[in-house]
C-alpha positions as CSV (number, residue, x, y, z in Angstrom):
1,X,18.3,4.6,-12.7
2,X,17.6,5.3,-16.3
3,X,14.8,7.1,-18.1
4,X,12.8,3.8,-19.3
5,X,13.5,1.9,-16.0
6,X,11.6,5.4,-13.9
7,X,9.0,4.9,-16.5
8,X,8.8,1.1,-15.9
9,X,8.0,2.0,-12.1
10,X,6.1,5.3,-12.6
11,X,3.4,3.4,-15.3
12,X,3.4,0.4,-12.4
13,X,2.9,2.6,-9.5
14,X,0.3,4.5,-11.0
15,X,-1.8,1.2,-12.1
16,X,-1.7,0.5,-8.5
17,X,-3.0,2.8,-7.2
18,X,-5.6,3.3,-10.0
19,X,-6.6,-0.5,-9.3
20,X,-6.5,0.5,-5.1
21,X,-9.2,3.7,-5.7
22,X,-11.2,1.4,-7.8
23,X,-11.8,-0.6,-5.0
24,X,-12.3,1.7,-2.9
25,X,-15.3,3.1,-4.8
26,X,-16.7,0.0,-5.1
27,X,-16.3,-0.2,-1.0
28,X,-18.1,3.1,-0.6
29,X,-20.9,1.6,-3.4
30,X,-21.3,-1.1,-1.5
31,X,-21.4,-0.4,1.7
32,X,-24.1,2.3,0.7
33,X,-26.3,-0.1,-0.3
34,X,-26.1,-2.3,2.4
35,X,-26.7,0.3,4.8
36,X,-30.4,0.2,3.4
37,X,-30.4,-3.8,4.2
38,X,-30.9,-5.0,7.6
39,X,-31.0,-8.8,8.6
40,X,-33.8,-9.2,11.4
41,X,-31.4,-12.1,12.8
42,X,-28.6,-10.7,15.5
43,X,-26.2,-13.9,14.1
44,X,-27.1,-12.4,10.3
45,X,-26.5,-8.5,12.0
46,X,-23.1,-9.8,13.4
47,X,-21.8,-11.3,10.5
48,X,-22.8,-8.4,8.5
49,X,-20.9,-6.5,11.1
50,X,-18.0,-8.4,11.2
51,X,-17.5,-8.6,7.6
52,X,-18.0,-4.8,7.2
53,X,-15.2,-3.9,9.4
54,X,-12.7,-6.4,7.7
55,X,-13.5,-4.4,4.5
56,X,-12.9,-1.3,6.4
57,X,-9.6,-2.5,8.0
58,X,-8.3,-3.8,4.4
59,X,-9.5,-1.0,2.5
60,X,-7.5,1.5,5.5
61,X,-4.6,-0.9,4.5
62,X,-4.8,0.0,0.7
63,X,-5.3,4.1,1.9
64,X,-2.0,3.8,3.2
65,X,-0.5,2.1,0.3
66,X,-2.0,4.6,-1.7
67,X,0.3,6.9,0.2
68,X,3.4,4.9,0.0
69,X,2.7,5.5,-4.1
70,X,2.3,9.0,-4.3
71,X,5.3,9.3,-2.4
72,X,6.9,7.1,-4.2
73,X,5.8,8.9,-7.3
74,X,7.1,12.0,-6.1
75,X,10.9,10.6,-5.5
76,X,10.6,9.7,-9.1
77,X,9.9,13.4,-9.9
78,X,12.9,14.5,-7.8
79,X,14.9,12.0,-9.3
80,X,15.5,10.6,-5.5
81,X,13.5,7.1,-6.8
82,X,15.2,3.7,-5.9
83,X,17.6,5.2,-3.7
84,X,17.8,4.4,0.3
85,X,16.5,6.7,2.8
86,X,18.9,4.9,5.1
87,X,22.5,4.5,3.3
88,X,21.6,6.5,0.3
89,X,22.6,3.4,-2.1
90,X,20.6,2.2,-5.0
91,X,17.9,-0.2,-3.9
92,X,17.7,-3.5,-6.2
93,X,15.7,-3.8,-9.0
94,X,14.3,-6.7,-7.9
95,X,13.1,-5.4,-4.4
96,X,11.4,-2.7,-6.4
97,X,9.7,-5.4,-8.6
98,X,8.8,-6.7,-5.9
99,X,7.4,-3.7,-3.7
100,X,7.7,-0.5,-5.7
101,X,7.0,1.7,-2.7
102,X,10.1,0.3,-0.9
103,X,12.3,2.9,0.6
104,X,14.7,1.1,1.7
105,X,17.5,-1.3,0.2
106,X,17.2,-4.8,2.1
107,X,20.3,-4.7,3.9
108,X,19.2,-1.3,6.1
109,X,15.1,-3.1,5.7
110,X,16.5,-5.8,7.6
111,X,18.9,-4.1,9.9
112,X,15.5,-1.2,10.8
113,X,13.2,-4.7,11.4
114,X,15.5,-6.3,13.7
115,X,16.1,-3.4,15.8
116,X,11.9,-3.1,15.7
117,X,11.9,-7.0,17.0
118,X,14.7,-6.2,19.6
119,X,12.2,-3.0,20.7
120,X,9.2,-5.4,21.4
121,X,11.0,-7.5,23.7
């Protein structure tokens, strides 16, 4: 992959993740000030509840991701970006449009998921 293309998917990557900790902060902000909010009504409390550990489960998600990028950010310092983990050929341009973090071409992606599906059985 070429200089301009790595930059392409560095300066993408790095929004990312700079738009995933700004959510997070606002998580952390938020749920700091709800803490100091209690509804008298168990219905209100549960909902509350509920809602609170959605945000925790999505924003545990986006931690992840957040993982997937600096990895991913790191490959592009190696020079080891956009290449499969799996069969060590160049994964599509597309498919990185698509999901910059991938690792994996869609050949050996699809090959690694039905072997997962077969597992489960």
């Amino acid at each position: 992959m070429d200089k301009e293309k790595l930059q392409f998917f560095k300066e993408l990557l790095l929004a990312q993740r700079e738009e995933l900790l700004k959510h997070a902060k606002e998580t952390v902000s938020s749920l700091s000030k709800e803490g100091e909010e209690v509804p008298a009504d168990l219905a209100d409390r549960a909902t509350l509840e509920a809602d609170r550990n959605f945000l925790l489960r999505i924003r545990d998600r986006e931690r992840k991701l957040i993982a997937k990028i600096d990895e991913a950010l790191e490959k592009i310092e190696k020079g080891t970006y956009g290449i499969c983990e799996l069969c060590g050929k160049e994964i599509e341009e597309e498919r990185l449009k698509a999901r910059p973090v991938a690792s994996y071409c869609i050949e050996c992606k699809r090959k690694l998921e039905a072997l997962e599906k077969m597992q489960r059985r």
